[in-house]
C-alpha positions, 0 to 999 in steps of 0.5 A, a space after each residue: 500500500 505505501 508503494 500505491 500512496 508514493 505513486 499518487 503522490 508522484 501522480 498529483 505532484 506532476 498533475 499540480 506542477 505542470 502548465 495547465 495545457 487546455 487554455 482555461 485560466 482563473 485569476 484567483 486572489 491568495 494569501 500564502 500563510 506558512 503552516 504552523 501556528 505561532 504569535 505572527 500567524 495569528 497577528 497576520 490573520 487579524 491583520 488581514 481580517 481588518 480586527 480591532 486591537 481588542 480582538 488581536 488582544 483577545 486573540 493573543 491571549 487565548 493562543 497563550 492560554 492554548 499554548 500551556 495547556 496539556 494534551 488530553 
């Protein structure tokens, strides 16, 4: 099964990175937002979403208060 997986995987990696051949175009705005969470993650997201400090503040905190609880 794992030599089935690595064939998909080669198979959509080739499909996404190549040129798309047939002419059909969508221009599409994206934010690119590197994986991972951490303090900067979380300010660009409010950034992004024009939030209020108070909700930034809020934000904040609640990702502090997330970061030192335990894994149930």
């Amino acid at each position: 099964m794992f030599i089935m997986e690595k064939e998909q995987d080669k198979v959509l990696r080739e499909v996404t990175e190549s040129d798309y051949k047939y002419g059909f175009v969508t221009e599409i705005d994206a934010d690119e937002i590197p994986k991972g969470l951490n303090h900067e993650t979380v300010r660009l997201i409010s950034k992004k979403k024009n939030e209020p400090q108070w909700m930034l503040d809020f934000r904040l905190k609640a990702f502090d208060k997330w970061l030192t609880m335990k894994m149930p």
